[in-house]
C-alpha positions as CSV (number, residue, x, y, z in Angstrom):
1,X,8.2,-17.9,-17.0
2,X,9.6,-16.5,-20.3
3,X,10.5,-12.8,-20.6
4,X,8.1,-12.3,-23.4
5,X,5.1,-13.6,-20.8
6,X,6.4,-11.2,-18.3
7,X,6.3,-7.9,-20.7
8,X,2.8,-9.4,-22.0
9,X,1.5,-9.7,-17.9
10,X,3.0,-6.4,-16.5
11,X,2.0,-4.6,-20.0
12,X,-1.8,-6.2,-18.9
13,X,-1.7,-4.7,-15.5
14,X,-0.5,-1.4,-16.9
15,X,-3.6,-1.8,-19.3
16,X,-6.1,-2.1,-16.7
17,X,-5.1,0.5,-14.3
18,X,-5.3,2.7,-17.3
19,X,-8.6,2.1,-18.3
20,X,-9.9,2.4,-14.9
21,X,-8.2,5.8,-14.6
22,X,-9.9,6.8,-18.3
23,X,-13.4,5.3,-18.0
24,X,-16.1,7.1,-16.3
25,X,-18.5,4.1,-16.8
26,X,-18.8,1.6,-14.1
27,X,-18.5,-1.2,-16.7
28,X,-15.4,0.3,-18.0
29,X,-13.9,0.7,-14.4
30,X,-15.0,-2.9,-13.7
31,X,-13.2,-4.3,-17.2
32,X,-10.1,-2.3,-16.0
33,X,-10.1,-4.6,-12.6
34,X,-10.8,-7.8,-13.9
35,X,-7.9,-7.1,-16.4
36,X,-5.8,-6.0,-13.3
37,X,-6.7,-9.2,-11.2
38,X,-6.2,-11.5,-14.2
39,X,-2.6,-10.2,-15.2
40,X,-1.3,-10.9,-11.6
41,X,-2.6,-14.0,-10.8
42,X,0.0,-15.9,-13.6
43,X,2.9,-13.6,-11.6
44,X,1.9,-14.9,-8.0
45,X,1.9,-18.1,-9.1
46,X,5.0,-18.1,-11.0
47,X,7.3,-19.8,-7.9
48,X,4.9,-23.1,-8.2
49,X,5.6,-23.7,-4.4
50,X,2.4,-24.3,-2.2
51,X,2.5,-20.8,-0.6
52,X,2.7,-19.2,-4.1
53,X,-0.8,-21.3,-5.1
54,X,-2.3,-20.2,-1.8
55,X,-1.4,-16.5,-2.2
56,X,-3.0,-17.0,-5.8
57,X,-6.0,-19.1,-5.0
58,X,-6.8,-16.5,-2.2
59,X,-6.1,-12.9,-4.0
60,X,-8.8,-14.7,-6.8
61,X,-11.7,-15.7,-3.8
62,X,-11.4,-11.9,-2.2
63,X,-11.1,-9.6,-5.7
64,X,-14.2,-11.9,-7.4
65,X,-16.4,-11.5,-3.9
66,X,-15.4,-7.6,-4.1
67,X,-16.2,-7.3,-7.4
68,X,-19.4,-9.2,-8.0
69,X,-20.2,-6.7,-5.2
70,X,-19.1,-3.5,-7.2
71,X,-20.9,-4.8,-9.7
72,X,-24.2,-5.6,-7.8
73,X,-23.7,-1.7,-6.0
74,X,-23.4,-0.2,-9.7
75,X,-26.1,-2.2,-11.1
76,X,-28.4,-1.5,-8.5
77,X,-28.0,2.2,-9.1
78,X,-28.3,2.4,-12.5
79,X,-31.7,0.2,-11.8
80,X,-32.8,2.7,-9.2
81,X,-31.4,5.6,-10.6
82,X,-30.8,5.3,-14.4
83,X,-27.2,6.6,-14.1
84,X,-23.9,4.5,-15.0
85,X,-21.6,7.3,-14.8
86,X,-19.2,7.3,-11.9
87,X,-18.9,10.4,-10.3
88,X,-22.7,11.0,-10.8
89,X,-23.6,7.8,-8.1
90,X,-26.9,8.9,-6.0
91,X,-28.2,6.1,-4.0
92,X,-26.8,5.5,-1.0
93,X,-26.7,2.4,-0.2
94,X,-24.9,1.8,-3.7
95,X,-22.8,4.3,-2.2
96,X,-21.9,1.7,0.5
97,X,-21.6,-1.2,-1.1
98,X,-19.4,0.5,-3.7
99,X,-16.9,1.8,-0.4
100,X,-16.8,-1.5,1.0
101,X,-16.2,-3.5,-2.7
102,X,-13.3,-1.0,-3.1
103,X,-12.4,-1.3,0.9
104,X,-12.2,-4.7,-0.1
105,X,-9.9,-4.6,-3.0
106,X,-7.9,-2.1,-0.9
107,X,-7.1,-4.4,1.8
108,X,-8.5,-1.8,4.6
109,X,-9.9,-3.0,8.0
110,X,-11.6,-5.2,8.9
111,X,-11.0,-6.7,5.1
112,X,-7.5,-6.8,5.6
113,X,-7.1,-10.5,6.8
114,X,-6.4,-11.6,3.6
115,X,-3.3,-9.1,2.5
116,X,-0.8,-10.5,4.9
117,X,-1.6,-13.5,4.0
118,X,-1.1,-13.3,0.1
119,X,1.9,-11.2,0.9
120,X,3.6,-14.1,2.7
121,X,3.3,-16.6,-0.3
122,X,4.8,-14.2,-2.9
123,X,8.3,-12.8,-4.0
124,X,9.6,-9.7,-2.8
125,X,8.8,-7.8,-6.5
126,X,5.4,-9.3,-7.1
127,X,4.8,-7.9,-3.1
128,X,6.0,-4.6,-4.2
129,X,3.3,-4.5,-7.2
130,X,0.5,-5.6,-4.9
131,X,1.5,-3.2,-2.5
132,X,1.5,-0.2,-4.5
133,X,0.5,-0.5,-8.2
134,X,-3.0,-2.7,-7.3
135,X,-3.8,0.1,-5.1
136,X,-3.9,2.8,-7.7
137,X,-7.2,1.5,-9.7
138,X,-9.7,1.2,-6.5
139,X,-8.2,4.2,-5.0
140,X,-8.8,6.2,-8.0
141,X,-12.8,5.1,-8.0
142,X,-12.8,5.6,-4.7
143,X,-11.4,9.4,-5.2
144,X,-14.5,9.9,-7.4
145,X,-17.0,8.7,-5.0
146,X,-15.6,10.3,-1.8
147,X,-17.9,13.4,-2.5
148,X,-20.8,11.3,-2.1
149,X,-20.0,8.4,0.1
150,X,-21.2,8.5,4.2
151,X,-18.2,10.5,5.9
152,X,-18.9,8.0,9.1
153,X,-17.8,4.7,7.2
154,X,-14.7,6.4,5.4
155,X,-13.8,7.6,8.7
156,X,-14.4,4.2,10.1
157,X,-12.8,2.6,8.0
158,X,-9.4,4.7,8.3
159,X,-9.8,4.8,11.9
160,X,-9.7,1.1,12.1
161,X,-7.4,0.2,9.4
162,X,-4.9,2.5,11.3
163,X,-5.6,1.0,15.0
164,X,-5.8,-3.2,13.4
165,X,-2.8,-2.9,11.2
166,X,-0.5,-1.3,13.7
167,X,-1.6,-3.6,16.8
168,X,-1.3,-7.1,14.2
169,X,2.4,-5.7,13.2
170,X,3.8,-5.1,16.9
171,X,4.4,-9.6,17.0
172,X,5.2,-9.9,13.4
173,X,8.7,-11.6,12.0
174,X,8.1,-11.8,8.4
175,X,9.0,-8.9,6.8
176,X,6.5,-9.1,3.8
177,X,3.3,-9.2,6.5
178,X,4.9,-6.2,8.0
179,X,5.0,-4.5,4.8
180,X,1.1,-5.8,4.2
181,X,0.2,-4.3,7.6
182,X,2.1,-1.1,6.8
183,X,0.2,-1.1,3.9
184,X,-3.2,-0.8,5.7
185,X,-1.9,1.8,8.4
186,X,-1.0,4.1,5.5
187,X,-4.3,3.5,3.2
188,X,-6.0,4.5,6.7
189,X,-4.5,7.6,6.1
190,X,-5.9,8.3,2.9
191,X,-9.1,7.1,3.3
192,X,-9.7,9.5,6.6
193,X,-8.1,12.5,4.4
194,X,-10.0,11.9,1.3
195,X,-13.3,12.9,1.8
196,X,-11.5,16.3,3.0
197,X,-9.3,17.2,0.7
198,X,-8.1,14.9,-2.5
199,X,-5.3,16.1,-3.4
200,X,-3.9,15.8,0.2
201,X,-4.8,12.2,-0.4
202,X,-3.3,12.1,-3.9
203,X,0.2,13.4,-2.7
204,X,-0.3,10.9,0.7
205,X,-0.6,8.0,-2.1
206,X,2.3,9.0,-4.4
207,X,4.9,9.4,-1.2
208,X,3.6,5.9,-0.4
209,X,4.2,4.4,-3.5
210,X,8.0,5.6,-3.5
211,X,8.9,4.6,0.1
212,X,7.4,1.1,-0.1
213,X,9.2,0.7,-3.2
214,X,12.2,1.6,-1.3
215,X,11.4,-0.8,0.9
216,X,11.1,-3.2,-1.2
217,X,14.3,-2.8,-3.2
218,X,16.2,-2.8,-0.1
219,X,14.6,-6.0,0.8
220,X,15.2,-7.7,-2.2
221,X,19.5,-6.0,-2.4
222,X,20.3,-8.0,0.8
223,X,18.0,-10.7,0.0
224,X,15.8,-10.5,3.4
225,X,12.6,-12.0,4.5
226,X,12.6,-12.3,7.7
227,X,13.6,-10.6,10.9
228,X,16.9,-13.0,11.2
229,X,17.9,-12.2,7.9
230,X,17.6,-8.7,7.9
231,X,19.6,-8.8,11.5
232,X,22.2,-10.3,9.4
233,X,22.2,-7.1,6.6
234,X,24.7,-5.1,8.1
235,X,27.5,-7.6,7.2
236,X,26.3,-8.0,3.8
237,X,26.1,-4.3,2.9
238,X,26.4,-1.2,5.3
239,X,24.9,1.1,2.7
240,X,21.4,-1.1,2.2
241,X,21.1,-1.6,5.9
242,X,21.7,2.0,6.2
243,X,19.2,3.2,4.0
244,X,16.7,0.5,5.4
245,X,17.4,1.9,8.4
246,X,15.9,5.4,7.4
247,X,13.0,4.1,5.1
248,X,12.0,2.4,8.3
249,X,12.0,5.6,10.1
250,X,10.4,7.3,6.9
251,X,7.0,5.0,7.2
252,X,7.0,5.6,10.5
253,X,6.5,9.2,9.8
254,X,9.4,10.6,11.8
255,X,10.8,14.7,10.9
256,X,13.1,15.3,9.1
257,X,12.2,12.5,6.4
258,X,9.9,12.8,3.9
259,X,7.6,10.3,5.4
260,X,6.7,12.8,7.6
261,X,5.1,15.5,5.5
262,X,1.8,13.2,4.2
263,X,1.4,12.6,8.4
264,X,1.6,16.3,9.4
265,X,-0.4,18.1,6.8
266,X,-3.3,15.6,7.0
267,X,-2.8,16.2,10.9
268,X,-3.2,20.0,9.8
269,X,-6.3,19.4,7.5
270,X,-8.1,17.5,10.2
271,X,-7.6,20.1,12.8
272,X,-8.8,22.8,10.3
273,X,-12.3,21.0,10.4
274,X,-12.2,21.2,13.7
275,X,-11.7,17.4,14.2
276,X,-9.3,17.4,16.9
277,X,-10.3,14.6,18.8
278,X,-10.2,12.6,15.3
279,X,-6.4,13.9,14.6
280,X,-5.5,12.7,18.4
281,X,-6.8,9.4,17.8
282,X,-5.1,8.8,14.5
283,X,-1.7,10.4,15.7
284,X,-2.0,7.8,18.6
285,X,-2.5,5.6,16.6
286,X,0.6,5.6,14.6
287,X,2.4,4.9,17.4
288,X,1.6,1.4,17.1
289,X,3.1,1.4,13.7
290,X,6.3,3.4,15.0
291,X,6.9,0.7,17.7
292,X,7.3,-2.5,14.7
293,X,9.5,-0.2,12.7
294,X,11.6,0.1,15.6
295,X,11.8,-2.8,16.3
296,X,13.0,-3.6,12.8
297,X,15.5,-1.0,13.0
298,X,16.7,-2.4,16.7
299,X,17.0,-5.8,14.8
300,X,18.5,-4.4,11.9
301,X,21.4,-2.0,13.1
302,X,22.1,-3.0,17.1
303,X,21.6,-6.9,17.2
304,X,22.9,-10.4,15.9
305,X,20.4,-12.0,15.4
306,X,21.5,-15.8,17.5
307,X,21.7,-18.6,14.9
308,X,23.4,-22.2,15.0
309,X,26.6,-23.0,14.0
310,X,25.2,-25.2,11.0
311,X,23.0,-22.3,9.7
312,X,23.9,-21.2,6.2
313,X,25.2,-17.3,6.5
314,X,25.3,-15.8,3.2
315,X,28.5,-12.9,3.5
316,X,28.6,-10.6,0.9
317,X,26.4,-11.6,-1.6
318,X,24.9,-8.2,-2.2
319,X,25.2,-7.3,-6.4
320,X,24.9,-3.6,-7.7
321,X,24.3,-4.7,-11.3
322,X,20.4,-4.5,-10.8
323,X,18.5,-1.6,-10.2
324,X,21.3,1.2,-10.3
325,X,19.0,4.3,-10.9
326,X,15.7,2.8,-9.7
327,X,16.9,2.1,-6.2
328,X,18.8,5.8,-5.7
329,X,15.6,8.0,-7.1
330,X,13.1,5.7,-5.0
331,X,15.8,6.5,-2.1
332,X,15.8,10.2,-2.5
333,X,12.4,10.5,-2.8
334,X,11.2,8.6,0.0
335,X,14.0,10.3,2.1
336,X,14.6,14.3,1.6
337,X,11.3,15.7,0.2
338,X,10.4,17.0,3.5
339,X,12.4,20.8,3.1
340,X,10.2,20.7,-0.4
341,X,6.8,20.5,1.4
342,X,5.5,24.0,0.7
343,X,6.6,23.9,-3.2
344,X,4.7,20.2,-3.2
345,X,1.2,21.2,-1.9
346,X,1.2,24.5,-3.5
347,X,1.6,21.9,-7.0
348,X,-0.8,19.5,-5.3
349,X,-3.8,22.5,-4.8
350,X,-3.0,23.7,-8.2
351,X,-3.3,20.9,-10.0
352,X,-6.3,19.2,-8.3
């Protein structure tokens, strides 16, 4: 794939997020995802190895069922209702359907079967942009919605996303399903937060985006896929496995790292509405997320991972060319934003 196709694809996705962001017509929204879906099906594809066309043929099946059913949902409304605008949605059971298209999209339990799946076929940098950028276009719909959608199924949904994805990542050894599964715990998250308060939701989203890029970057510096190759890190490159080492224990939500601010003020907002028994469950619940990232840390750090004498070890290969200022902003961010936390939500309130 030439570089002039690549700018022309990744300007495209670009494209359609932005619409979706601008439009406050369904239609519009709806042009904005097929855009979206239609830019990154050429880059999933672009390895032409069998898992590539599987991740490809798969991502296609799952975004056209959830959005023929945004598209039934919003053209029911208008039928019943007379309204196309977005945030002026009245019938529930549009309402619904319009959560569970977006769910859908999303990756959120019980529709995440797919996103581990796709995640295993692709490379490390076109995992990154499903991961993070394909989640801002649903997630902004769904931000306009949350006023009027059932608090039970948003709820629901978060609750299980947060329980399925850590208890599926506890036996995992790719590294790219873990990051899929990660991906689900933390939407669950947002979606519980969002009916609540959005801008808590907003800022929970953004300090995603920057430590799963992290993530990814680090990944893709020592060249790791699997649990076996990241074991194998440390003697490529202290300072990536070091810094792995702490975005691990970032996503897992652990003081003093930034990952730990989204956790504890949407911990705060819940008990505020006097939802304790809902906070308990969810903190609970991220302990099956904390145990995986442990686990890659244990791998990581304190093992060798055991290998034959006639596997190929790659020593040293690690290149600083790429990604110079990319890789140190994600790192910061994702790392020391915690002693910051009153400045960012008194930003976040002000500006929402």
């Amino acid at each position: 794939m030439t570089l002039l196709i690549k700018l022309f694809l990744i300007s495209s996705l670009g494209l359609g997020t932005t619409l979706t962001f601008m439009s406050s017509h369904w239609l519009l929204a709806w042009i904005g995802l097929e855009i979206n879906t239609l830019a990154i099906l050429p880059l999933m594809a672009q390895r032409h190895h069998p898992r590539a066309t599987e991740a490809a043929t798969k991502y296609l099946l799952i975004q056209a069922a959830s959005t023929a059913m945004l598209l039934y949902a919003t053209t029911f409304n208008a039928w019943s209702q007379g309204e196309w605008n977005i945030v002026q949605i009245n019938d529930q059971i549009a309402t619904t359907l319009i959560v569970l298209a977006l769910a859908m999209k999303l990756g959120l339990a019980p529709f995440h079967f797919w996103l581990p799946e796709v995640m295993q076929g692709l490379t490390l940098i076109t995992g990154l942009i499903l991961a993070t950028w394909q989640k801002l276009a649903p997630l902004a719909l769904l931000l306009q919605i949350s006023h009027v959608a059932h608090p039970l199924i948003l709820t629901a949904l978060g609750i299980t996303s947060t329980l399925m994805a850590g208890w599926a990542g506890m036996n995992q050894t790719q590294l790219r399903k873990i990051m899929a599964y990660s991906s689900t715990a933390h939407l669950g998250w947002i979606i519980i937060i969002i009916q609540y308060t959005p801008h808590l939701a907003v800022l929970t989203l953004g300090i995603y985006v920057f430590m799963t890029m992290t993530a990814f970057l680090t990944l893709k510096a020592t060249s790791s896929t699997k649990i076996n190759m990241l074991a194998q890190s440390w003697s490529k490159n202290p300072v990536m496995a070091t810094i792995m080492l702490l975005i691990l224990l970032s996503l897992a939500g652990l003081p003093p790292l930034t990952g730990f601010l989204p956790k504890w003020l949407i911990l705060e907002e819940l008990t505020k509405q006097a939802m304790t028994a809902l906070a308990t469950l969810i903190a609970m619940s991220a302990l099956l997320s904390l145990y995986f990232y442990m686990r890659l840390c244990y791998s990581s750090t304190l093992t060798l991972f055991p290998s034959m004498t006639m596997l190929k070890i790659s020593w040293r290969r690690f290149y600083t060319k790429k990604a110079k200022i990319l890789l140190p902003t994600a790192t910061a961010v994702a790392l020391i934003l915690l002693p910051l936390a009153p400045l960012i939500t008194a930003l976040t309130r002000y500006y929402s």
